[in-house]
N, C-alpha and C positions, 0 to 999 in steps of 0.2 A: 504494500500500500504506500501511496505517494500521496505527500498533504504539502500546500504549500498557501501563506495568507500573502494576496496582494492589494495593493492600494486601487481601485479603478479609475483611470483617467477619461473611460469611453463614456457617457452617458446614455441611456437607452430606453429612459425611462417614457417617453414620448412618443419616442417613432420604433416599428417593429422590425424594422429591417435587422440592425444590430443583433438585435436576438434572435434573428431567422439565423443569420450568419454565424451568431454562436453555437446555437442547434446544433446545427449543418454541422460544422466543426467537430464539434462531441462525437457527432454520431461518425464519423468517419475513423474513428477508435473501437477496439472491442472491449476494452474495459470499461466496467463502472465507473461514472464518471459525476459526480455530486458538486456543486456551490452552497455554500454553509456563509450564512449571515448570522449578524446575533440573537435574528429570531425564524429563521427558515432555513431547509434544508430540504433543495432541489434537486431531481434527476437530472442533470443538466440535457439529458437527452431528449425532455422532455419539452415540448417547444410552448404549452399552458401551463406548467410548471414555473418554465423561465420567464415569461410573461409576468409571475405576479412577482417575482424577485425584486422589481424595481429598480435595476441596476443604473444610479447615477455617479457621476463622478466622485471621487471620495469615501465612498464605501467600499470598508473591508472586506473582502470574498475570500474567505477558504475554499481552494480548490482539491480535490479531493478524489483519487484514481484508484483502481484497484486493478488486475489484470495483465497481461503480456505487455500491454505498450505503453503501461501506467508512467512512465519517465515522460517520452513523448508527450504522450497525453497534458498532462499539466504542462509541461514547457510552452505549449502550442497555447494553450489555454489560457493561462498566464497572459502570455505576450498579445494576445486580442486584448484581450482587458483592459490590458495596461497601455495599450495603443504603442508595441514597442514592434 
């Protein structure tokens, strides 16, 4: 299992593209792949899941992988968020 907290720089909270794109992302992994705020805790593969996350700028997101490509996974993961 691979866990890593990062800061968000992307904001997403408005428009749904961002988070189709995160989706999308996740799901191109075969591991478990979760977003953990200080009060939710999302499939990230799930694309009404991530919806209610609320992802704006400034909030903490633990990322959180489990599986064959669980490194992968969060680095990739990570680096959308973080707009890097």
């Amino acid at each position: 299992m691979k866990r890593q907290t990062v800061q968000a720089t992307i904001s997403a909270a408005k428009e749904e593209r961002p988070v189709a794109e995160l989706v999308q992302l996740a799901n191109r992994f075969k591991s478990s792949i979760y977003f953990e705020t200080s009060n939710k805790v999302i499939n990230a593969k799930s694309i009404m899941g991530m919806m209610t996350l609320n992802l704006i700028s400034g909030l903490d997101v633990t990322i959180t992988a489990d599986g064959e490509d669980e490194e992968v996974a969060v680095e990739q993961l990570a680096a959308y968020i973080t707009g890097k």
